[in-house]
N, C-alpha and C positions, 0 to 999 in steps of 0.2 A: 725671292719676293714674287717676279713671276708666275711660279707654281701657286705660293697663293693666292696670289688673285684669279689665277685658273679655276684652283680648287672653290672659289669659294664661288665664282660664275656659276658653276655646273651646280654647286649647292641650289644658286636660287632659281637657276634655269628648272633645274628637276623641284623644286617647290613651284613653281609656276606651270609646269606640267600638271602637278597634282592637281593645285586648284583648278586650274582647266578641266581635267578629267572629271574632276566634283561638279564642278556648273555644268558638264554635260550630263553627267549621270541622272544631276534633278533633271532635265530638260525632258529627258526620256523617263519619266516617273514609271516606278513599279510598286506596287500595294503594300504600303506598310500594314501590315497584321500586328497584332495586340503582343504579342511574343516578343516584339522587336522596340516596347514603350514597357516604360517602369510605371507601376501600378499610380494611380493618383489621378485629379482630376485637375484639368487643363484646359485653358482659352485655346481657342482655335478657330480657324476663319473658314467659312464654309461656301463653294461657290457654287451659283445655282445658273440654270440654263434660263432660266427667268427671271426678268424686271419683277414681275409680277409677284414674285416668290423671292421675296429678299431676305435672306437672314441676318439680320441684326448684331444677334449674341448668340456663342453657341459654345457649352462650356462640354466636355466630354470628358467622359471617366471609363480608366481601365482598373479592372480588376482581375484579378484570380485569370485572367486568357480571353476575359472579351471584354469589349469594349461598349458602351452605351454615350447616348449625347443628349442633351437639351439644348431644344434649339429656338432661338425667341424670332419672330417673323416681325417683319416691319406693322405688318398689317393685321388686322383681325378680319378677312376674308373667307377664312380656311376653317372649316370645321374638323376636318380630321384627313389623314396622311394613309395612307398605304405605302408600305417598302414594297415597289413593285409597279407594273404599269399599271395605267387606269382600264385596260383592257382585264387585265388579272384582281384588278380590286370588283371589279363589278362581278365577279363570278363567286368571290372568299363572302368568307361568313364575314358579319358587320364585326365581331369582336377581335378581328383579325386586324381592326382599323386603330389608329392611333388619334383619338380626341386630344385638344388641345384642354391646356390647364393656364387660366388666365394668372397671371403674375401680379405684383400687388401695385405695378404701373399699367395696367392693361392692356400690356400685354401677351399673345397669345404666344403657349410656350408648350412643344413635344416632344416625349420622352422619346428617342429612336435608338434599334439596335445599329451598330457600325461594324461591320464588316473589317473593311479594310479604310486605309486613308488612302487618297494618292489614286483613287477609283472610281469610274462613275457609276453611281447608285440611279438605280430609278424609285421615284417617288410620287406617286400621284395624292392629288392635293384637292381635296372635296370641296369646292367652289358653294359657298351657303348663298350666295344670291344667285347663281346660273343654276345651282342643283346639279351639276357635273362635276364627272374628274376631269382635271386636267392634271397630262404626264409635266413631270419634270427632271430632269439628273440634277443631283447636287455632288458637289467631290469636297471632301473635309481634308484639307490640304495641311499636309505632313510639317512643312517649309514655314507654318507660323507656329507650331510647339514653342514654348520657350524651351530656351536652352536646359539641356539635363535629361527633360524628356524620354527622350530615345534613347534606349539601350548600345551603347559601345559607340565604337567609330568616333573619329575624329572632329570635332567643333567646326566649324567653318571658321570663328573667330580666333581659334588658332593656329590653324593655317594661315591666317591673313599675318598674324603677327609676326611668326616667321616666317613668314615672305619678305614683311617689311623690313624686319631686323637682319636678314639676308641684303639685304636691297643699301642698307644704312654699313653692315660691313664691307662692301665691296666698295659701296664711294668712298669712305674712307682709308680702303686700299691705295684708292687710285689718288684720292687727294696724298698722301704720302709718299705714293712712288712720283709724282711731278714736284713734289718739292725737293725730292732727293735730287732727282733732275736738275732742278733751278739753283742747284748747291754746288754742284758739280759743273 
């Protein structure tokens, strides 16, 4: 009896390693590329280096090995987007820029190409009252995919279950060997 419940310690210790290993791996984000998401189009939460620049909604679609997004802003401030800084928008040609397309609640909404997830992008954001760009990074974070999402690899949500269900056979170990005790 013993050994089982050895056995079955080290089961959950090495599941709690793993999980462990997983919450660090995100901690240390590397760029999810479009190769690594099944084709479809997906909620996803998108975080930006400015107050000023909030995205609201931002639904992204992979296809065929890249990725595109629409991205709806809290505000109607912004006339048009460059993927890039405001130093490199101010030198591309105007069709290089991405206008915004008002939506049937008004708001203001852009088509962007997406790289990677999990990566800061620079964005600069054509200010219709100042007449300037202002730079911003946004990062389209991998970590609010629903589930299914991503190509292979292990769910978090199942790991967690056997964790638990590790966690529930060992008390039940040990509730058993103390009444064997208390019998004896």
């Amino acid at each position: 009896m013993k050994k089982i419940i050895l056995s079955l310690c080290s089961v959950l210790m090495l599941a709690c390693c793993f999980m462990s290993g997983t919450v660090f791996a995100d901690s240390e984000k590397s760029p999810v590329y479009a190769d690594k998401i099944n084709d479809g189009t997906y909620s996803i939460e998108v975080t930006s280096s400015s107050s000023m620049f909030k995205i609201v909604d931002c639904q992204l679609t992979v296809a065929n090995g890249t990725m595109t997004a629409v991205m709806t802003l809290s505000g109607t401030g912004y006339e048009k987007l460059f993927m890039g800084t405001g130093e490199e928008a101010e030198s591309a040609p105007d069709d290089n820029c991405i206008y915004f397309v008002e939506n049937t609640e008004g708001k203001y909404t852009y088509n962007v190409p997406v790289e990677a997830l999990d990566n800061n992008i620079d964005c600069a954001a054509w200010s219709i009252k100042k007449q300037k760009w202002y730079d911003r990074t946004i990062v389209f974070e991998s970590a609010t995919l629903p589930d299914g999402a991503l190509k292979g690899g292990i769910n978090m949500v199942v790991i967690i279950i056997i964790a638990a269900a590790a966690a529930v056979v060992v008390t039940a170990a040990v509730v058993v060997v103390r009444l064997r005790k208390k019998k004896n």
